[in-house]
Each structure stands twice: as structure tokens, then as C-alpha cells.
C-alpha positions as a Markdown table, in Angstrom:
| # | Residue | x | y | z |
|---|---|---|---|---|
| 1 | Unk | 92.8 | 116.4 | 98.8 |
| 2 | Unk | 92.1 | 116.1 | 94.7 |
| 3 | Unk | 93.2 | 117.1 | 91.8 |
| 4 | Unk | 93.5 | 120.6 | 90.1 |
| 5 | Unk | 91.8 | 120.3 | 86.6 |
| 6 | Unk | 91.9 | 123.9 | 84.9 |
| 7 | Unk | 93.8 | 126.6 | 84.8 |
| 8 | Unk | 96.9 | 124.9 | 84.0 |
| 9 | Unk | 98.8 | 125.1 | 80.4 |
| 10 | Unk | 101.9 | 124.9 | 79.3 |
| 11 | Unk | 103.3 | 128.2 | 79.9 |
| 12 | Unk | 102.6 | 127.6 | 83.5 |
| 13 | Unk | 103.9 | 124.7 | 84.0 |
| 14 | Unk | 107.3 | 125.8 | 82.3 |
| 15 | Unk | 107.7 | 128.7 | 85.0 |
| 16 | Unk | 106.0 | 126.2 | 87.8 |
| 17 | Unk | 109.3 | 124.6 | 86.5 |
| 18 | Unk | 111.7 | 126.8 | 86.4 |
| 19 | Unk | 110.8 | 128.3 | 90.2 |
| 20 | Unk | 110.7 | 124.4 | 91.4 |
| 21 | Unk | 114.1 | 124.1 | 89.7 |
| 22 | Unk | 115.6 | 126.7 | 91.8 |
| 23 | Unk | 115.5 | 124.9 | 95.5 |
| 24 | Unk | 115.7 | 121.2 | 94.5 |
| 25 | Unk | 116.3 | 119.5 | 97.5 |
| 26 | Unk | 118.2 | 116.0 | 98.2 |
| 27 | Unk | 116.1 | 114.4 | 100.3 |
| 28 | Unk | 112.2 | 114.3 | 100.9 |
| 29 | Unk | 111.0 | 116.9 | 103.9 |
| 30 | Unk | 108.3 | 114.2 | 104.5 |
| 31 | Unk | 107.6 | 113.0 | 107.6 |
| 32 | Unk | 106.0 | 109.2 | 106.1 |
| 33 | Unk | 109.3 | 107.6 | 103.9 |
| 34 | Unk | 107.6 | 107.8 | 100.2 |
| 35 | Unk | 109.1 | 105.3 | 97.3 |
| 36 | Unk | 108.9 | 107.5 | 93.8 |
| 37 | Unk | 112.0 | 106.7 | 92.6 |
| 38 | Unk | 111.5 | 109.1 | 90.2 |
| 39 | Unk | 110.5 | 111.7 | 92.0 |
| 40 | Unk | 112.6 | 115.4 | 92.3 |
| 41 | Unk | 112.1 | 116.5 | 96.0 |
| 42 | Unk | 112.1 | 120.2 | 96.6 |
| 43 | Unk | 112.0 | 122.9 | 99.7 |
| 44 | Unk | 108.3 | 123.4 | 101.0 |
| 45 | Unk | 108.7 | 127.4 | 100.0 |
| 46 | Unk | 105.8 | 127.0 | 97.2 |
| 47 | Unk | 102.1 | 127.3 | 98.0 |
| 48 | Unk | 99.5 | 126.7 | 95.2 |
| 49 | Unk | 96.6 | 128.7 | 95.4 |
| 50 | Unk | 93.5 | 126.6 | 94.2 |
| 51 | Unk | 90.0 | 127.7 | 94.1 |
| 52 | Unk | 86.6 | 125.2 | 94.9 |
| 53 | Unk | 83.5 | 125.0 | 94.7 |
| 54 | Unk | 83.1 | 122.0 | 97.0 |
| 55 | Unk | 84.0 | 119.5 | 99.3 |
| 56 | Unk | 83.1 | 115.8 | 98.8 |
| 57 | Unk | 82.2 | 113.2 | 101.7 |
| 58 | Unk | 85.4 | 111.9 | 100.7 |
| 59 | Unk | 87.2 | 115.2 | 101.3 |
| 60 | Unk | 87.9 | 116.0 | 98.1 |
| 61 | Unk | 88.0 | 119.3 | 96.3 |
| 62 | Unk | 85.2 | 119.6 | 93.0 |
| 63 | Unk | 85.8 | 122.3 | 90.7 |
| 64 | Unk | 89.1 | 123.2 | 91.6 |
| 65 | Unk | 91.1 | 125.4 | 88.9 |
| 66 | Unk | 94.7 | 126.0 | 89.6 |
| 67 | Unk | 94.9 | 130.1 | 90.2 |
| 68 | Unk | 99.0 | 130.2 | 91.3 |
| 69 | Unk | 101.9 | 129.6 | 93.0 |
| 70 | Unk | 103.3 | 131.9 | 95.8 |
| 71 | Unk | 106.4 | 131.6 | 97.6 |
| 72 | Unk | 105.4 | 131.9 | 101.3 |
């Protein structure tokens, strides 16, 4: 879908962390097998709130700032 390229700093990301930290899951909830061995899977409870200004032909987001995460 894109990429989220404002909006995000380093304070955010440590309490992104810290709420992501909190339901760390085993295995992946995906449906498609993914191979990131490095990967930390967590429970789908998190939904980031993004705003755009546009969708490509491509279907991808333009001038998307990162604006939160709620736990839904």
C-alpha cells in the first residue's frame, strides 16, 4: 500500500515499541507463510492511522504522514 514518510521520530517509535512489546506473538497470524527470519510477530490489535493525499495507478499512498496507532 506504501510507505509512511513523516510524522515519525524517535519518541514515537519508542512507545510504537513499547505497546508492540506488550502482545508479541509466537507465530505469524498471516494467512501467506512469510520468511523474515528476523522478524518479531505480534497480535493484529494495532491499527495505524495514516493520512493521503493520493492514490497512484499502482495503488500506492503519496503524501502519507504517520498520524497514530489505536488499539482497535
Amino acid at each position: 500500500m506504501g510507505k509512511v514518510g513523516t510524522g515519525w521520530s524517535r519518541t514515537v517509535s519508542s512507545q510504537i515499541r513499547k505497546q508492540l512489546d506488550s502482545v508479541v506473538s509466537p507465530k505469524s497470524k498471516l494467512t501467506k507463510p512469510v520468511k523474515k527470519p528476523k522478524a518479531t510477530w505480534v497480535e493484529p490489535l494495532f491499527t495505524a492511522d495514516v493520512e493521503f493525499k493520493d492514490i497512484t495507478s499502482e495503488g500506492l499512498l503519496q503524501q502519507s504522514p504517520f498520524k497514530g496507532l489505536t488499539r482497535s
